[in-house]
Structures are given as structure tokens and as C-alpha cells.
PLY file of the C-alpha trace (Angstrom):
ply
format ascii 1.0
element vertex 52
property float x
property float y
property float z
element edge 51
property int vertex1
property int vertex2
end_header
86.23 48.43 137.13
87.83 45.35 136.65
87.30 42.31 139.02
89.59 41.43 141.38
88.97 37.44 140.81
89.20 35.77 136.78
87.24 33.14 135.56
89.52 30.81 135.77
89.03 27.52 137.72
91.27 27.04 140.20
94.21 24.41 139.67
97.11 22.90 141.61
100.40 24.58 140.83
102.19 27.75 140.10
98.77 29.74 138.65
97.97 33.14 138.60
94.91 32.40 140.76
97.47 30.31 143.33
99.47 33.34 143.40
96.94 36.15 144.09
94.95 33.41 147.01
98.28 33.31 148.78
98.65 36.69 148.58
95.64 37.92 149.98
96.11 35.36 153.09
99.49 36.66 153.55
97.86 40.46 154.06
95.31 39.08 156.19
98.14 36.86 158.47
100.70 39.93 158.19
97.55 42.43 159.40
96.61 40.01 162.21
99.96 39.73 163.64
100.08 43.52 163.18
96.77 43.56 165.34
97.91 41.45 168.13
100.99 43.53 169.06
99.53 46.66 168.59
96.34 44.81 171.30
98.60 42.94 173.53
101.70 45.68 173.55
104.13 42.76 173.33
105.95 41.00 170.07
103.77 38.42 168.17
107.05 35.74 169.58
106.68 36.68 172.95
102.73 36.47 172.89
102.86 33.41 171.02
104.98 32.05 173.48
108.03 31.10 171.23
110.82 33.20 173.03
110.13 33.45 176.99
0 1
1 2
2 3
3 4
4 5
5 6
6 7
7 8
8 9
9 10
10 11
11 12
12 13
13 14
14 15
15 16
16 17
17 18
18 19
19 20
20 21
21 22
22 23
23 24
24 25
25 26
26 27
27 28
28 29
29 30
30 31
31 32
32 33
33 34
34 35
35 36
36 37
37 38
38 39
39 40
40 41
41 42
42 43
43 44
44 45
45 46
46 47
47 48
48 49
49 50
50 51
């Protein structure tokens, strides 16, 4: 099975590396937000406190 990282050394910039990091924090943000209105029974905006 392949690896789910390269060898390649991480640079600034449109990369393949930037890409798939960004990615994988977007899951984790996107399953965390998930996670907190499925806790708290209320929208992430109203938990967060940005619509009242």
C-alpha cells in the first residue's frame, strides 16, 4: 500500500504536499463542527455565538 505522505520537503506555494495538508485540516475542521452540533443540538453559528 502506498503512503499517504511523499518524500517531498515541504515548500511555500501551490504544492501537492500544500494541497493534501489543507485538505486533511479541512476534514478534521468540517468533522469538528459536525461534532459540536450533533453534542450541543444547536448550529455551529448559534453555539459560536455569531447569530443570537
Amino acid at each position: 500500500m502506498n503512503s499517504a505522505t511523499t518524500g517531498d520537503p515541504p515548500a511555500f506555494g501551490w504544492s501537492a504536499y500544500a494541497e493534501r495538508v489543507n485538505g486533511r485540516f479541512a476534514m478534521i475542521g468540517l468533522a469538528a463542527v459536525l461534532l459540536i452540533e450533533v453534542v450541543s443540538r444547536d448550529t455551529f453559528v448559534h453555539w459560536a455565538g455569531l447569530l443570537s
